[in-house]
C-alpha positions as CSV (number, residue, x, y, z in Angstrom):
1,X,73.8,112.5,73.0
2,X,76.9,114.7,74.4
3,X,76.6,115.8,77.8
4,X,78.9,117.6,79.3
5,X,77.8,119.9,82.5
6,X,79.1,122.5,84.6
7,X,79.2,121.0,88.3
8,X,76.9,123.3,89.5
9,X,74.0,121.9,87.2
10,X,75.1,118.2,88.0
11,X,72.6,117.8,91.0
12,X,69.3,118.4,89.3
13,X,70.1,116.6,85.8
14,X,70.4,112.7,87.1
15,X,66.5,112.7,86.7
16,X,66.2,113.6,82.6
17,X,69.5,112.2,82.0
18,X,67.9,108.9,83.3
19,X,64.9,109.5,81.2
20,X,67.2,109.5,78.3
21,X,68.7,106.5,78.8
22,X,65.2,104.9,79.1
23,X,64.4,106.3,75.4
24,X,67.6,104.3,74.1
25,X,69.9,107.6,73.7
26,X,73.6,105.7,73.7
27,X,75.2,108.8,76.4
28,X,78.4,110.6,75.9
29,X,79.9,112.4,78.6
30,X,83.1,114.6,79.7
31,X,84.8,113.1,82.5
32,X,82.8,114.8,85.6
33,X,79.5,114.4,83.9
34,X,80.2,110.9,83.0
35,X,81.6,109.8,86.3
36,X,78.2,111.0,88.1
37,X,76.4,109.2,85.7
38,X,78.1,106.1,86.3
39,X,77.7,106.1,89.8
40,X,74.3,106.8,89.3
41,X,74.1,103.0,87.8
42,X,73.8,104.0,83.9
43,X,75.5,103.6,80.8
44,X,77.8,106.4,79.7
45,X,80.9,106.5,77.5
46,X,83.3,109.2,77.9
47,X,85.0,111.3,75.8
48,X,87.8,114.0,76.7
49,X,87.0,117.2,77.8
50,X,89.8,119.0,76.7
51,X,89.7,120.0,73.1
52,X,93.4,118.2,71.6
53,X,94.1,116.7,74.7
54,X,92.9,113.1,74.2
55,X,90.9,110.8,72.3
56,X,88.0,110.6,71.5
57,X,87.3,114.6,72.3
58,X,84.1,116.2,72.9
59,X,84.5,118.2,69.5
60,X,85.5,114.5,67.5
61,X,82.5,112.9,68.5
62,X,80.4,116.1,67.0
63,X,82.5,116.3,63.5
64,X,82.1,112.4,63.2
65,X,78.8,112.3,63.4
66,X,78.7,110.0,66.8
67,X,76.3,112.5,68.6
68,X,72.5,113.5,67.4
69,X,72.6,116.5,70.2
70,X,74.7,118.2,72.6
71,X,73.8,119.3,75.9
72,X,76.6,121.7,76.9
73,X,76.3,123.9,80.2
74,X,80.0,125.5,80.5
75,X,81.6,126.2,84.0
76,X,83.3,129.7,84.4
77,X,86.9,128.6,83.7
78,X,88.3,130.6,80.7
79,X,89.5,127.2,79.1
80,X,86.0,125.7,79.1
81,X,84.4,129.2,77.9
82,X,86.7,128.8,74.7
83,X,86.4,124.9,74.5
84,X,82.6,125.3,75.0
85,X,82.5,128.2,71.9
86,X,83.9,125.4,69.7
87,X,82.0,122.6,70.7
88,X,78.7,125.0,70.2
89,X,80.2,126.1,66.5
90,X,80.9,122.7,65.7
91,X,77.3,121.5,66.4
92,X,75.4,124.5,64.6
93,X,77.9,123.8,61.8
94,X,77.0,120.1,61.4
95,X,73.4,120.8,62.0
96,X,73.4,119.1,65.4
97,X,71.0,120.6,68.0
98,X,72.9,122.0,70.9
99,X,71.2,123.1,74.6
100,X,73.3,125.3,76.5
101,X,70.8,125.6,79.6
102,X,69.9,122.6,82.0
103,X,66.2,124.0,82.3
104,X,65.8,123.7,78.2
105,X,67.7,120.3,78.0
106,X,65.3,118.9,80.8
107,X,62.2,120.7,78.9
108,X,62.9,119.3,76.0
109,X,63.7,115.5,77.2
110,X,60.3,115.7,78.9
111,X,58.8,116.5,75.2
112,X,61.0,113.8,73.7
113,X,59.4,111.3,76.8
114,X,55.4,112.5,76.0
115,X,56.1,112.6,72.1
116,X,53.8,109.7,70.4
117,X,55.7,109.7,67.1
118,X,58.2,111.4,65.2
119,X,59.4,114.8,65.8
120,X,61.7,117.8,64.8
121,X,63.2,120.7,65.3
122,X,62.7,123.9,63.2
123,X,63.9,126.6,63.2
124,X,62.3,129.7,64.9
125,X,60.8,131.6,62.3
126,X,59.1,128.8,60.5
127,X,56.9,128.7,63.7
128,X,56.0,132.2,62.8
129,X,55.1,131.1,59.7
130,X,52.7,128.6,61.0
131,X,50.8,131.0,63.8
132,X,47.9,133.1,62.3
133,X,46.9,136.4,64.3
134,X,43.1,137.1,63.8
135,X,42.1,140.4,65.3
């Protein structure tokens, strides 16, 4: 999983990003995200922020195939706006589920932690398919 989080979500993720680690997700984080992760006492291994400006980058780790999901919640800065953009095409284009919202990402570990067995994602409308309205 990449996580990478504006520092205003920071405070309130510790607690799912520690259930993840406790289901056996191998972390990836941008430097910020990772460092508060490490002092929090858990495993994380961090990837560059900046698109082009190191390696491994949060976009190499996507096209690669490291990651399984990305968590993304962008900060205001213009830079991460357009780096975020790419790192959220990147993901759709491999087929890699990508959260944009710290609310969804801790709903959605909290499934991950109650699920008994395998699970998936669909898409949208084939959940529509499978409701029936009876009037």
């Amino acid at each position: 999983m990449l996580i990478s989080l504006a520092d205003r979500d920071k405070p309130d993720s510790l607690s799912w990003i520690e259930k993840l680690v406790r289901l056996g997700c191998h972390i990836y984080a941008t430097e910020g995200t990772a460092a508060m992760i490490e002092r929090a006492g858990m495993p994380v291994q961090m990837v560059t922020k900046r698109i082009g400006k190191g390696s491994p980058d949060m976009l190499d780790v996507i096209l690669d195939g490291t990651v399984d999901g990305v968590i993304n919640s962008p900060g205001p800065a213009e830079k991460e706006v357009l780096d975020g953009f790419q790192i959220r095409r990147a993901a759709v284009e491999r087929g890699v589920p990508c959260i944009t919202s710290v609310d969804t990402a801790r709903a959605v570990v909290d499934v991950m932690q109650q699920s008994t067995g395998a699970y998936s994602v669909q898409p949208l409308p084939v959940y529509r398919q499978k409701v029936t309205v009876a009037y």
